[in-house]
C-alpha positions in Angstrom: 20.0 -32.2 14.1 16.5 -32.4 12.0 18.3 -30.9 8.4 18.5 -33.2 5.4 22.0 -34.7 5.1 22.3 -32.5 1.5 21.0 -29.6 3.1 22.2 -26.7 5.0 20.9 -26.6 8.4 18.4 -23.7 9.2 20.7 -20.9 11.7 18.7 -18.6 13.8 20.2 -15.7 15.1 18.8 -13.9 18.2 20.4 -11.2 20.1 19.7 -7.6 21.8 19.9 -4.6 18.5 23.5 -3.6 17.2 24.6 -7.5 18.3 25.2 -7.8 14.8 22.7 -10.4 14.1 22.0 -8.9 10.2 25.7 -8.3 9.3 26.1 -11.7 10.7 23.2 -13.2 8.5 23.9 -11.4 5.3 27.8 -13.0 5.9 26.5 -16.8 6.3 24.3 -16.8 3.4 27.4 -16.1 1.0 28.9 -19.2 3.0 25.2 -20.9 1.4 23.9 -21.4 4.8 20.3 -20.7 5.6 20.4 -18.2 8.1 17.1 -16.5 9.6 17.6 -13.3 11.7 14.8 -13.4 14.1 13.9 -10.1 16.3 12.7 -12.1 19.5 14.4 -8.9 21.0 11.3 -7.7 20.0 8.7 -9.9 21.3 6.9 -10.8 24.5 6.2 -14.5 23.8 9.4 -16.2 25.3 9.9 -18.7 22.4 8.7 -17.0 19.5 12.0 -18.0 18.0 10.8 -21.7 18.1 7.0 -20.3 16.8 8.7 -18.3 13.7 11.4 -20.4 12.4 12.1 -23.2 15.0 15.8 -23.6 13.4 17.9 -26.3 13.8 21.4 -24.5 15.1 20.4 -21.2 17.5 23.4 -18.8 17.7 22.9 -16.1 20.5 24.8 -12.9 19.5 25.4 -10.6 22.4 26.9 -7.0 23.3 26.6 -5.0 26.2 24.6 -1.8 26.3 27.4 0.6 25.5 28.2 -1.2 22.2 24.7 -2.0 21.3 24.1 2.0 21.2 27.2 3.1 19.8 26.8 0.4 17.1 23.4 1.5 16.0 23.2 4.6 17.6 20.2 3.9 19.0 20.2 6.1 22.6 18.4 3.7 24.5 18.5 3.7 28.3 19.8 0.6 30.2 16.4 -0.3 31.0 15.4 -0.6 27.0 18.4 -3.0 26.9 17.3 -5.1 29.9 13.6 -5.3 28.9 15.1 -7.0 25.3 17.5 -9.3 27.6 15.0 -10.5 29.3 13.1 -10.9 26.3 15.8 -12.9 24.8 16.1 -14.9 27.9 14.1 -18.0 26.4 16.5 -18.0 23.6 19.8 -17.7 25.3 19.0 -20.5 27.5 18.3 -22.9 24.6 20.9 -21.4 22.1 23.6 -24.1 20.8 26.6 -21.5 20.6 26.4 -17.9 22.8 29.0 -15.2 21.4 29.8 -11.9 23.0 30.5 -9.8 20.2 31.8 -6.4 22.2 35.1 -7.2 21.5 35.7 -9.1 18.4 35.8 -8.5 14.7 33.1 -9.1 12.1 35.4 -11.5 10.8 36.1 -12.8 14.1 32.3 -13.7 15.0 32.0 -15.2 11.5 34.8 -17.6 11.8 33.8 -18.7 15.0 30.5 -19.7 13.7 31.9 -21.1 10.5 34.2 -23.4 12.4 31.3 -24.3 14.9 29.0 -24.8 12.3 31.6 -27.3 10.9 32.5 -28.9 13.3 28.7 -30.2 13.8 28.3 -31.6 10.4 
């Protein structure tokens, strides 16, 4: 890990929408981590996770179609969520913890993090 010994390290979240990448973010940074929610969902350059913030823990948040839309109510097709899978491909592959969120709490997905988080220092 590249983070200063006093410092929090940098966490990067990447996921497909309605994961629950910003709920997620907005919870760690009242833990004082330094959390960066990054939209490579969004993006057609494979590592433009590394590019923007290059942080030193990558968590991959996940959900399945169905939850993704009724999350966010965002009514897209199955081929909208494949096209961002396969843009977060890159990032999956090199994440350091992968959670699929479909079926746990907010508080659930945070304490797994915490206690992974920890259990790296």
């Amino acid at each position: 890990m590249k983070e200063n010994r006093h410092e929090r390290p940098v966490i990067g979240l990447v996921g497909p929408c309605g994961a629950g990448k910003s709920t997620l973010a907005e919870r760690l940074r009242k833990h004082g981590y330094r959390v960066k929610h990054i939209a490579q969902e969004h993006s057609f350059i494979p590592n433009m996770w590394q590019r923007l913030v290059n942080p030193d823990v990558l968590i991959f948040l996940d959900a399945s179609h169905a939850v993704t839309n009724a999350r966010r109510n965002l009514g897209w097709t199955e081929a909208d969520y494949l096209e961002q899978q396969r843009r977060l491909a890159h990032a999956r592959q090199h994440a350091d913890l992968y959670i699929f969120t479909d079926t746990m709490s907010v508080e659930e997905v945070e304490q797994k993090i915490l206690t992974f988080l920890e259990q790296r220092r």
